[in-house]
C-alpha positions, 0 to 999 in steps of 0.5 A: 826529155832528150835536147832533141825534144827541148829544142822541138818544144822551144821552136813549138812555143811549148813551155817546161816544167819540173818534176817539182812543179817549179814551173812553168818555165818559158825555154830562153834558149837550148844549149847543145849537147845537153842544156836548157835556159829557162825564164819563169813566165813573169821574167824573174826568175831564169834556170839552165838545167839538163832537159832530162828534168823537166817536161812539156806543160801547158800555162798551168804545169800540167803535163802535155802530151805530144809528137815530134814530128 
């Protein structure tokens, strides 16, 4: 995902998660031009990484699919 999307996913209240599955991850803040803070969802573990990483993702990691509109 572009910082674009990260930021359109945070102000959507939509979580992230990796290609690893390490998630999800609840965005902290977006960090332009190219970086993402995240929280695991029990609030230990916190990540900042490209966006280009990680997609959005329901409660469970499985990818979601939607707009920005």
């Amino acid at each position: 995902m572009t910082i674009d999307e990260a930021q359109a996913a945070w102000d959507n209240g939509l979580l992230l998660d990796d290609l690893r599955k390490s998630g999800p991850y609840r965005i902290k803040d977006v960090t332009y031009p190219d970086q993402v803070s995240l929280v695991s969802l029990d609030g230990i573990h916190s990540v900042a990484a490209q966006p280009n990483d990680f997609h959005a993702c329901d409660a469970r990691g499985g990818q979601v699919k939607w707009t920005n509109k």
